[in-house]
Structure formats: C-alpha cells, structure tokens
C-alpha positions as a Markdown table, in Angstrom:
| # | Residue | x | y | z |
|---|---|---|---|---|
| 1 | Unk | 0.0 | 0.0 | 0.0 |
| 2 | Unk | 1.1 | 3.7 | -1.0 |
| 3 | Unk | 1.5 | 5.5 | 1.4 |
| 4 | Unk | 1.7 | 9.3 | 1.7 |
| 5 | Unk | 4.2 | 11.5 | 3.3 |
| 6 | Unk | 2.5 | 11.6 | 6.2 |
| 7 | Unk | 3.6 | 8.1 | 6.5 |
| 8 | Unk | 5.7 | 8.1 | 10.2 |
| 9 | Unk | 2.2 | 10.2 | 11.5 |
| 10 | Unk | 4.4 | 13.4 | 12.6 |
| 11 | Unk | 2.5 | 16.8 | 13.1 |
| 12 | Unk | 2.0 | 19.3 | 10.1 |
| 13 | Unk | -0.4 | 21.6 | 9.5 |
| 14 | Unk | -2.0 | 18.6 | 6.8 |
| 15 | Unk | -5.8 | 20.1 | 5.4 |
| 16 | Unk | -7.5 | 17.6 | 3.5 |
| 17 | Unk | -5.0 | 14.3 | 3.7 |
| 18 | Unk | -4.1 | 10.6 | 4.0 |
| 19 | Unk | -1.7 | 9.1 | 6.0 |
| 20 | Unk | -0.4 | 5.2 | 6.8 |
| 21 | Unk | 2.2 | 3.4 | 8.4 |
| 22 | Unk | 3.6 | 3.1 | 11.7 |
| 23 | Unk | 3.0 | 5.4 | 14.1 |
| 24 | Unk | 6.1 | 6.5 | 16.1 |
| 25 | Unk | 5.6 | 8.2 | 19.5 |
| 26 | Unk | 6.2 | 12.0 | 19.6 |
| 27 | Unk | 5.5 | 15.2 | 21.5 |
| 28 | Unk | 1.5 | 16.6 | 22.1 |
| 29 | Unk | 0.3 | 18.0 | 18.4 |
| 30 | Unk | -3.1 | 19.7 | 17.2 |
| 31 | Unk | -4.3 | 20.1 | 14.0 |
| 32 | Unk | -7.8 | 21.5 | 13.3 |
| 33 | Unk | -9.1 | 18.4 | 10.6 |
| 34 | Unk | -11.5 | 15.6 | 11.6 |
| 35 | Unk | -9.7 | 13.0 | 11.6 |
| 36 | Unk | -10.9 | 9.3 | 10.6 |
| 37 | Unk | -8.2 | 6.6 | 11.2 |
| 38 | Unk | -8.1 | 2.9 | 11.6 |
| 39 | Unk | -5.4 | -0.1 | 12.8 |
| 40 | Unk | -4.2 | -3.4 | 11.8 |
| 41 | Unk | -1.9 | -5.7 | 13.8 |
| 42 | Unk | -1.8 | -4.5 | 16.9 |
| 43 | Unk | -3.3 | -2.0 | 19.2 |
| 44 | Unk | -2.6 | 2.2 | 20.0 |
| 45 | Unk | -2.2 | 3.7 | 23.3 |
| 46 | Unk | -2.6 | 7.1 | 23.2 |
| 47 | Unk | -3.6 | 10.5 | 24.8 |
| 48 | Unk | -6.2 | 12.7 | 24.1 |
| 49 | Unk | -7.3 | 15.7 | 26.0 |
| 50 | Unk | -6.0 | 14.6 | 29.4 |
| 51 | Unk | -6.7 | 11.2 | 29.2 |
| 52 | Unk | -5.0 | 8.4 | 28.4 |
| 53 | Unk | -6.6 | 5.1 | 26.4 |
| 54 | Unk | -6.2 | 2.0 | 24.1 |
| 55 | Unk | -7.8 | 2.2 | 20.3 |
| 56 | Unk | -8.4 | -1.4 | 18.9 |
| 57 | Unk | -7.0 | -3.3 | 15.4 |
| 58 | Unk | -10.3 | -3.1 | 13.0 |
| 59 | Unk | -12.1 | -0.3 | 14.4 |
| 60 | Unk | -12.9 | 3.2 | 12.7 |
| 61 | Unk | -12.0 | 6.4 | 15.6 |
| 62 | Unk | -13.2 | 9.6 | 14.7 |
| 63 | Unk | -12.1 | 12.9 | 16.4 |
| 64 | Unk | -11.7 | 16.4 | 16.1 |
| 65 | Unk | -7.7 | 17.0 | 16.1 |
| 66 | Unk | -8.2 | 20.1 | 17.9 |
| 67 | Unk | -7.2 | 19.0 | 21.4 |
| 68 | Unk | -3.2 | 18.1 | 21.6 |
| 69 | Unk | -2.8 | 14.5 | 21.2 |
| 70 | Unk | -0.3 | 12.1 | 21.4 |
| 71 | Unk | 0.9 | 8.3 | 20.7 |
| 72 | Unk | 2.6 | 7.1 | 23.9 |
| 73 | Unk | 3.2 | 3.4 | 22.7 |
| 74 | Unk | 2.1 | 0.6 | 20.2 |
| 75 | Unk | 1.1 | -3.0 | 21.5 |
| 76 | Unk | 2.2 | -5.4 | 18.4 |
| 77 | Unk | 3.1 | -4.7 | 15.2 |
| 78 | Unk | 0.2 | -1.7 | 14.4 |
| 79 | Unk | 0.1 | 0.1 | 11.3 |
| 80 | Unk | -2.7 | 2.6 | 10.8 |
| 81 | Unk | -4.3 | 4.0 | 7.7 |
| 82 | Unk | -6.4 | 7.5 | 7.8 |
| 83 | Unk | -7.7 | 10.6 | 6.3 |
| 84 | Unk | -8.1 | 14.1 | 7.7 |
| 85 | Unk | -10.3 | 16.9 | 6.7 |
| 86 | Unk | -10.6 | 20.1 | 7.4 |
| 87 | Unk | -13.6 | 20.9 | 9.7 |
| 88 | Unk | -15.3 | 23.9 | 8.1 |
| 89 | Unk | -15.8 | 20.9 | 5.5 |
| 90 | Unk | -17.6 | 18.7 | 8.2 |
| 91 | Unk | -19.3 | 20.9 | 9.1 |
| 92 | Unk | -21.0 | 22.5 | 5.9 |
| 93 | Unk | -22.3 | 18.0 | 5.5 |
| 94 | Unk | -25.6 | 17.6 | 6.9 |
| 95 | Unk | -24.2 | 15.3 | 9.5 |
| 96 | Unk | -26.9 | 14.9 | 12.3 |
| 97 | Unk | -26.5 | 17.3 | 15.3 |
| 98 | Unk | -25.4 | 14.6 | 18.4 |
| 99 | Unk | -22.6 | 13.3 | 16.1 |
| 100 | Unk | -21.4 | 16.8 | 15.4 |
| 101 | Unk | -22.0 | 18.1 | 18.9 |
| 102 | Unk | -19.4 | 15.0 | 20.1 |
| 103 | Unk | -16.9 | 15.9 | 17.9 |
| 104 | Unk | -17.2 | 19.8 | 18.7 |
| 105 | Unk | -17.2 | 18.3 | 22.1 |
| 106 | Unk | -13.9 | 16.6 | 21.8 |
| 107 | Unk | -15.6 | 13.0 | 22.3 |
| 108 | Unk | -13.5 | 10.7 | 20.6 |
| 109 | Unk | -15.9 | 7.5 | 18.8 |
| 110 | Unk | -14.9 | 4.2 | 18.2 |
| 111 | Unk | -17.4 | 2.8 | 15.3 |
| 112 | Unk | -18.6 | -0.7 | 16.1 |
| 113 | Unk | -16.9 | -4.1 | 14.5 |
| 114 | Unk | -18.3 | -4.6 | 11.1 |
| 115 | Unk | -18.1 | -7.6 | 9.3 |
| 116 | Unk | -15.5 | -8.6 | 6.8 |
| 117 | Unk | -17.4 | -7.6 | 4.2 |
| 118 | Unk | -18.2 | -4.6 | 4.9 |
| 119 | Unk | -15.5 | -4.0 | 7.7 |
| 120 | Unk | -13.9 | -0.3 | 7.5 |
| 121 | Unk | -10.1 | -1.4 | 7.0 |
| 122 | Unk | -10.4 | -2.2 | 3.1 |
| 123 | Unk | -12.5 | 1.4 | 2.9 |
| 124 | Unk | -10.0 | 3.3 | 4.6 |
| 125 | Unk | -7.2 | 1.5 | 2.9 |
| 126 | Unk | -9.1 | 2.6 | -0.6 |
| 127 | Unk | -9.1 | 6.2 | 0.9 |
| 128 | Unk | -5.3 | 6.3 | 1.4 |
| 129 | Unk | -4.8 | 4.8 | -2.2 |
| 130 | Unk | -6.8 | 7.2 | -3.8 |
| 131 | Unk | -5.4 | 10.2 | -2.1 |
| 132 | Unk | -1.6 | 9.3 | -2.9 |
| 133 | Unk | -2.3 | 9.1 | -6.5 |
| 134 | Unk | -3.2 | 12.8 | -6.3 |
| 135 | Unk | -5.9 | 12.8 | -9.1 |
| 136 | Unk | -9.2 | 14.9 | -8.5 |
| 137 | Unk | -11.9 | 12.5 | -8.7 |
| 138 | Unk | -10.4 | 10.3 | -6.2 |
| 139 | Unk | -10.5 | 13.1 | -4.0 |
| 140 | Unk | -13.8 | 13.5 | -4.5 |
| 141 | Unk | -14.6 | 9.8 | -4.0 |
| 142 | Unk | -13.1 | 9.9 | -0.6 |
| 143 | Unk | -14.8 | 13.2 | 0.0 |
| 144 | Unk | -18.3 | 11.6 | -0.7 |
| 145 | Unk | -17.3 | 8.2 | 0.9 |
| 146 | Unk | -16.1 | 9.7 | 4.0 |
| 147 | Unk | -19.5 | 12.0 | 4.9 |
| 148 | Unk | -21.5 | 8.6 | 3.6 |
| 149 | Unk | -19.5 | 7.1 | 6.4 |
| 150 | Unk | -20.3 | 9.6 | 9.2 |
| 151 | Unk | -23.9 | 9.6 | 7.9 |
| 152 | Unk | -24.2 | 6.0 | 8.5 |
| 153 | Unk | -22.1 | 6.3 | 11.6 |
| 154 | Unk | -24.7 | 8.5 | 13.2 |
| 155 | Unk | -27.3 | 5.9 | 12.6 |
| 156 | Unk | -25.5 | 3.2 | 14.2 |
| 157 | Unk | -24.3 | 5.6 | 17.2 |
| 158 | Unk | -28.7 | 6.7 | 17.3 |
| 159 | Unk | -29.9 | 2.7 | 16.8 |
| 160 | Unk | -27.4 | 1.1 | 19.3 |
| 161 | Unk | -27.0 | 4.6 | 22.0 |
| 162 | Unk | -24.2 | 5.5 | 23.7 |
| 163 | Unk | -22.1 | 3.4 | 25.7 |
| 164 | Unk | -18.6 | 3.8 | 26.7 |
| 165 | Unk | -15.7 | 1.4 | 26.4 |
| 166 | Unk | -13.8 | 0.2 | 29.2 |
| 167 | Unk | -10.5 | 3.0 | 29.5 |
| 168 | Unk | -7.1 | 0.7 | 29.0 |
| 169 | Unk | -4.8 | 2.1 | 31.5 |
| 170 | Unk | -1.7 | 1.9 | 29.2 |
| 171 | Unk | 2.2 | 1.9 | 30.2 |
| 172 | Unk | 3.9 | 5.4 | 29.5 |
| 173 | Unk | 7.9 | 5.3 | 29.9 |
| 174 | Unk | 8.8 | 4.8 | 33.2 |
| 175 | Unk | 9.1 | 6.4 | 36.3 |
| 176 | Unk | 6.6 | 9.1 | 37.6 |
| 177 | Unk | 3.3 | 7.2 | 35.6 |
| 178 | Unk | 1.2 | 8.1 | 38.5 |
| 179 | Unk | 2.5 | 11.6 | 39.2 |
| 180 | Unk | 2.0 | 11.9 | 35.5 |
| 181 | Unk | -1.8 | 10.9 | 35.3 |
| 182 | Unk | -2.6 | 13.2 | 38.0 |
| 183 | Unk | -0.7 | 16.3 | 36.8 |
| 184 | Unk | -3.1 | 15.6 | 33.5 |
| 185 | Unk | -6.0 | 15.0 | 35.9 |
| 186 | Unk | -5.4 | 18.4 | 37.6 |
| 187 | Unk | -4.8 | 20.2 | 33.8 |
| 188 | Unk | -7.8 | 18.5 | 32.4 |
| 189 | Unk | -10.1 | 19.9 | 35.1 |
| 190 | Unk | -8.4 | 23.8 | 36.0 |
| 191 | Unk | -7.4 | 24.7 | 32.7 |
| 192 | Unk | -10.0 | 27.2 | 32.7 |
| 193 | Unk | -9.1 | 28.6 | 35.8 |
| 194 | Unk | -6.0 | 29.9 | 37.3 |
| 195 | Unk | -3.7 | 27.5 | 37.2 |
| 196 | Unk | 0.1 | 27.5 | 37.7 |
| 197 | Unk | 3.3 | 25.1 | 37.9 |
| 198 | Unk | 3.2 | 26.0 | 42.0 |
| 199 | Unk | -0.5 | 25.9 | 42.4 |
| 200 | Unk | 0.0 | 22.0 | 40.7 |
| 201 | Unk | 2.8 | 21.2 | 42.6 |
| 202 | Unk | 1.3 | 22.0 | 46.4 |
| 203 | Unk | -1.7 | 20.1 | 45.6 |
| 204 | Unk | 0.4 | 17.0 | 44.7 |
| 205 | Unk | 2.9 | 17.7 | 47.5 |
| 206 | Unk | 5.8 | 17.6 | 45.3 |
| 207 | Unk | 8.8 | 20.3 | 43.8 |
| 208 | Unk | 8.0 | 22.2 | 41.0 |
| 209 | Unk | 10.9 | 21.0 | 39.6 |
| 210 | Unk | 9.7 | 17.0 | 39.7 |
| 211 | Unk | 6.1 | 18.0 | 38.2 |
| 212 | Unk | 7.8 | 20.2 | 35.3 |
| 213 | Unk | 10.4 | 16.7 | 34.8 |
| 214 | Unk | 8.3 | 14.3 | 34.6 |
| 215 | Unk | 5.8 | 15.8 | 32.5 |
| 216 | Unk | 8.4 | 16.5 | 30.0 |
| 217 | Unk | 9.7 | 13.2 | 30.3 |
| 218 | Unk | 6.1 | 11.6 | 29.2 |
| 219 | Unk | 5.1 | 14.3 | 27.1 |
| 220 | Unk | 8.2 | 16.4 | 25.6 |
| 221 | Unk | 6.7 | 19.3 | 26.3 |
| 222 | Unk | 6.5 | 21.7 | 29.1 |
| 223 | Unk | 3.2 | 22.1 | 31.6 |
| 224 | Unk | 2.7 | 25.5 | 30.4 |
| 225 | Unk | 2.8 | 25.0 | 26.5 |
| 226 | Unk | 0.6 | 22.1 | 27.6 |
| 227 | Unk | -2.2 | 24.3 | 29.4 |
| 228 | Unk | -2.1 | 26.9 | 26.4 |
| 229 | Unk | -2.7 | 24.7 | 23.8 |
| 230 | Unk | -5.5 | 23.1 | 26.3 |
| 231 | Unk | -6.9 | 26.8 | 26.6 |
| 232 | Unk | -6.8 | 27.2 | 22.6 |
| 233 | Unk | -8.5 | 24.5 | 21.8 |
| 234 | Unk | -11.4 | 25.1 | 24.2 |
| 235 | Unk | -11.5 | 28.5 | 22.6 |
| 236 | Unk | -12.0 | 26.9 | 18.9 |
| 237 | Unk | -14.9 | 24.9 | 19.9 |
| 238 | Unk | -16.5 | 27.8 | 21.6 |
| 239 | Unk | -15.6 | 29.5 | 18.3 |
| 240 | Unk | -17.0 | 26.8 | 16.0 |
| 241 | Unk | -20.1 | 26.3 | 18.5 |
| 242 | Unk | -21.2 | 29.6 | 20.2 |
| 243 | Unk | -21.6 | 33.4 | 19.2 |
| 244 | Unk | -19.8 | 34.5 | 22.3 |
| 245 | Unk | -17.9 | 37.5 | 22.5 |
| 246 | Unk | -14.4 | 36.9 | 21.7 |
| 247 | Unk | -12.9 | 39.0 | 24.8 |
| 248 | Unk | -15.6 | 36.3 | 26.2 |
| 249 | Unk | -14.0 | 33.4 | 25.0 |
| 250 | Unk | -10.5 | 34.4 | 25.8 |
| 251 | Unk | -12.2 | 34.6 | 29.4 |
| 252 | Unk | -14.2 | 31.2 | 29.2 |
| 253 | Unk | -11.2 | 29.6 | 27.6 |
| 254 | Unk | -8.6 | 30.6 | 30.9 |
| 255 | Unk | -7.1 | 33.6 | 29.1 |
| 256 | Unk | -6.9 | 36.4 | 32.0 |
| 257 | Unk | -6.4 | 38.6 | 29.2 |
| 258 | Unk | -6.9 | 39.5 | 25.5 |
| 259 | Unk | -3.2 | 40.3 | 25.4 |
| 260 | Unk | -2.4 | 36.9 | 26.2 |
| 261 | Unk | -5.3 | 35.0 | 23.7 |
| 262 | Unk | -4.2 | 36.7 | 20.2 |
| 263 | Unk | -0.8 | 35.9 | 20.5 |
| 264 | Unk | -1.2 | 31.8 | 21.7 |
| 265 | Unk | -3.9 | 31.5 | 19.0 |
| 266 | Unk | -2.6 | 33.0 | 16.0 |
| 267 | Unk | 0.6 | 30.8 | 17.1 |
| 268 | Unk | -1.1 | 27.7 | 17.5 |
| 269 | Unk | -3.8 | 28.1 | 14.8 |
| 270 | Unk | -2.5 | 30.3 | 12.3 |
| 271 | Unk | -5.4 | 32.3 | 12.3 |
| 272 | Unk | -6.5 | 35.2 | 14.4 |
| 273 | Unk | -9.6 | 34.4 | 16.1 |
| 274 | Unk | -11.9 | 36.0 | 14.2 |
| 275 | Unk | -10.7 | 35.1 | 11.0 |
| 276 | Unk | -10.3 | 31.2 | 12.3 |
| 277 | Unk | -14.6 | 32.1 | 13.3 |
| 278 | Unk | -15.3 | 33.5 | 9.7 |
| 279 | Unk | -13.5 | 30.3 | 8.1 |
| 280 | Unk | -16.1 | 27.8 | 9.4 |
| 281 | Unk | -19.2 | 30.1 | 8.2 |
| 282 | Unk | -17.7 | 31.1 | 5.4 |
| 283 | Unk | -19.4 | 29.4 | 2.6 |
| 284 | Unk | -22.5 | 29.1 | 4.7 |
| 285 | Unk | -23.9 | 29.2 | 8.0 |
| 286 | Unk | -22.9 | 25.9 | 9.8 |
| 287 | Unk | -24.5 | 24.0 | 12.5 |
| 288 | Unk | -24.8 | 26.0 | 15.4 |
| 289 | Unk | -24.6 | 24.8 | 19.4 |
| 290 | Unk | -25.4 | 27.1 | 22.6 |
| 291 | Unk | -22.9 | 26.8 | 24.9 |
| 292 | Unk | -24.5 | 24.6 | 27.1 |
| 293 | Unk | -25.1 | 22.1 | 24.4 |
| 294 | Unk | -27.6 | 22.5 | 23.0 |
| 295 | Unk | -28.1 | 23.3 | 19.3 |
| 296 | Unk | -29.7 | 25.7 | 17.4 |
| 297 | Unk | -31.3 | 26.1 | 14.6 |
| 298 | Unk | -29.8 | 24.3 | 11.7 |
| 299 | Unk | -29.0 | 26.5 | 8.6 |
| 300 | Unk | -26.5 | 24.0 | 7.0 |
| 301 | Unk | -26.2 | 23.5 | 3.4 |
| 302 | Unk | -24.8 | 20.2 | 1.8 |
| 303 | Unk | -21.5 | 20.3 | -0.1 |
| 304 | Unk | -18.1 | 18.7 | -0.4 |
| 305 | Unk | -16.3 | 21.3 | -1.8 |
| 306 | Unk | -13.1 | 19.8 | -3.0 |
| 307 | Unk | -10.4 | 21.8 | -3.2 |
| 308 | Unk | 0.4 | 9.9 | 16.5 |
| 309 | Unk | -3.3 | 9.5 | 19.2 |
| 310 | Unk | -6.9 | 9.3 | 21.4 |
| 311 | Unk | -9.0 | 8.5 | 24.9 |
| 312 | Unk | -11.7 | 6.5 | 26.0 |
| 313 | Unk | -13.6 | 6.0 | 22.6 |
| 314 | Unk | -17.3 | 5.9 | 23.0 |
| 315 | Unk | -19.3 | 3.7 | 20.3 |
C-alpha cells in the first residue's frame, strides 16, 4: 500500500489528507481536521485531552484533532491508515446534530466491528490509495465516501445509544506514571481557571521541579505549553459552537487577558480568532450549538467542496 508523506504520522499543518504506516511516538500535536483513522496488527495507546486510552485493530475512531494529542506506545506490530479533513468541510455536510456536537465536544468515537465484508479497514485503505495518486476525482470519491461514512455512523451511534468502552490504563515510559496521570488530571479539570506550575505542585505535595520533569519526560513538552494549547483549543470549539464575545472566549477559555489570547492562538492556529470564526461560516452558516449544548437552529447546506493519538472512545 502507498502511502503518503505523512507516512511516520508526525504533526504538520495537513488540510485535507491521507496518512499510513507506523506510528512513532512524539511530543502533544493539534491540527484542526477531523480525523478518521483505523489499525491493523496490533493495538494504540494514546492521549487525548487529558486522558490516556487503548484504540483497537479493526475499528474506525473519529475525532476532532483540535485537542493536543499524542501516541505514547504501540502493542504489536500496528500500522494505521487514515484521512483528515478540514472541519469547516464537516461541518458544511448535513451530518446529524449529536454526532457533530461529540466531535465539537472533543468526544473521541470508536465505530462498532463490522463484518469482513463490509468492515472499515479495506475502505480506509481505498481512501489512502486514492489520495496518494493525487488525481481529483479520487479526491472527490473519498470526499463523498467519508460523509457517507459519518452519515451511516450516526445511525448506528442513534440505533445502538451511547455506551462507553472500558478505558485501557496503558504503560507510558517509566518512572513518575502516576504523578503523570494526576498532573493531566489536575490540567484537564483547571485549565479554565487559574492555574500554575506552584498551584500544581502544592496540591500534589511535590517540587515544582519533579512536576515540570516528569511531564516533560512523558510528554516532551513543558506544563505550560501544555495548558495553552488546552486553553486554545477550548477557545476553537467555543468559536466553532457559540456566538460569544471573543474577549468572552478568551475569558471562558482561561485567558486572563486579550493580550495573552491573540498571541497563543494565532501561534497555535494560524489564524486570528476571528478570521479562524469566519473560516467555518464562510461558505455558509454551519451548524450552530449554545454553549451549554444545545443546538440551534440548523441553517447547514450540503457540499463537499473539494479543493500519532486518542482517549476513551465511546461507540
């Protein structure tokens, strides 16, 4: 199988893209594409806003790419297979309004086993191969195979309801596992407050020194970069999901201050925020979710306008 040159899964700025091979463990990266992937051979472990989880051989994950992720190990020989695109995409498909709320949400899904015959690894093998011989029609094949996909996912997610899948505890590098899973615990929960290197290390009785080590060690990043980018990406959904202020976002997000928000996410999106908002309405008005959840009035017009990682999946 072809694969593309996203082949060892490392972090770039992709758009619409395919990607296979093995994945090879690296530092947290973000990328603001829906992305549908699948495994052979062997099992993931990754994490995925804060938490930390096992993806199955033969299943189809979906997630939003939005929230840093990372691979932290492999469990047998896995290779992978996947596409990415962009969300202003997704969202302009009339994909029903729980499925896009999850991935707005940053839910990751697992599909449920198909059988052979139908089973998702050939499909998203097809995808891969059509995508790395670069001609425009197979483009648009994966484009219209991909939103048949999440169509038919929603139906299987509304027939069978929601139910989660036992979390996989996996095994990071050694030394400081646990101290690790509660410094993500106590990100994952503040990041929208105050929160600082001291304020973490009193309230695990440690030096700031160990907390800032050992999350390096696991992550290769520091706990501030960490929080930011947690902080950003809370910001985009409230961007693709809300008409809040943007001086309210920065606020709702953890920003203290606008002066602050610009800067981290034009750095880590490439956009300014209101050009980033303007991107996913663009074309036309896109499904729209209050903050609390709930959506409102759909306005979304059908299109497909061509032009290394997760944590507990829910099927």
């Amino acid at each position: 199988m072809p694969a593309t040159h996203n082949r060892d899964f490392s972090f770039e700025h992709p758009g619409f893209s395919a990607f296979s091979g093995k994945p090879n463990p690296r530092q947290h990266h973000r990328h603001d594409e829906v992305e549908l992937a699948i495994f052979e051979h062997g099992s993931l472990v990754a994490l995925y806003n804060g938490r930390q989880m096992t993806i199955p051989p033969g299943r189809l994950v979906i997630l939003w790419g939005a929230m840093p992720h990372r691979t932290l190990a492999l469990q047998g020989d896995a290779v992978g297979y996947g596409v990415r695109v962009p969300l202003p995409w997704v969202l302009r498909w009339k994909l029903p309004e729980d499925l896009v709320r999850r991935l707005l949400n940053f839910d990751v899904i697992l599909a449920s086993a198909r059988k052979s015959s139908g089973s998702d690894l050939p499909l998203v093998k097809d995808w891969v191969q059509f995508m790395s011989n670069g001609q425009p029609s197979g483009r648009e094949i994966v484009l219209l195979e991909v939103q048949a996909r999440l169509l038919r996912l929603a139906i299987e997610l509304k027939t069978k309801g929601r139910r989660r899948v036992t979390e996989t505890v996996a095994t990071p590098p050694a030394g400081g596992v646990g101290l690790f899973e509660r410094i993500l615990t106590i990100i994952s929960e503040r990041y929208q407050q105050p929160l600082s290197i001291p304020d973490i290390a009193r309230e695990l009785q440690v030096s700031r020194v160990h907390v800032m080590r050992q999350f390096r060690k696991v992550t290769g990043m520091s706990v501030l970069d960490y929080i930011t980018q947690q902080r950003v990406s809370c910001a985009q959904r409230l961007l693709a999901t809300t008409d809040m202020k943007l001086l309210d976002i920065a606020a709702e997000a953890g920003f203290r201050s606008p002066a602050r928000f610009y800067p981290c996410f034009q750095r880590l999106v490439g956009a300014s925020p209101a050009r980033y908002r303007r991107s996913l309405h663009s074309t036309s008005e896109t499904q729209r979710v209050s903050k609390s959840g709930n959506r409102a009035p759909q306005h979304a017009a059908a299109g497909t306008g061509v032009p290394a990682h997760f944590p507990t999946p829910s099927p």
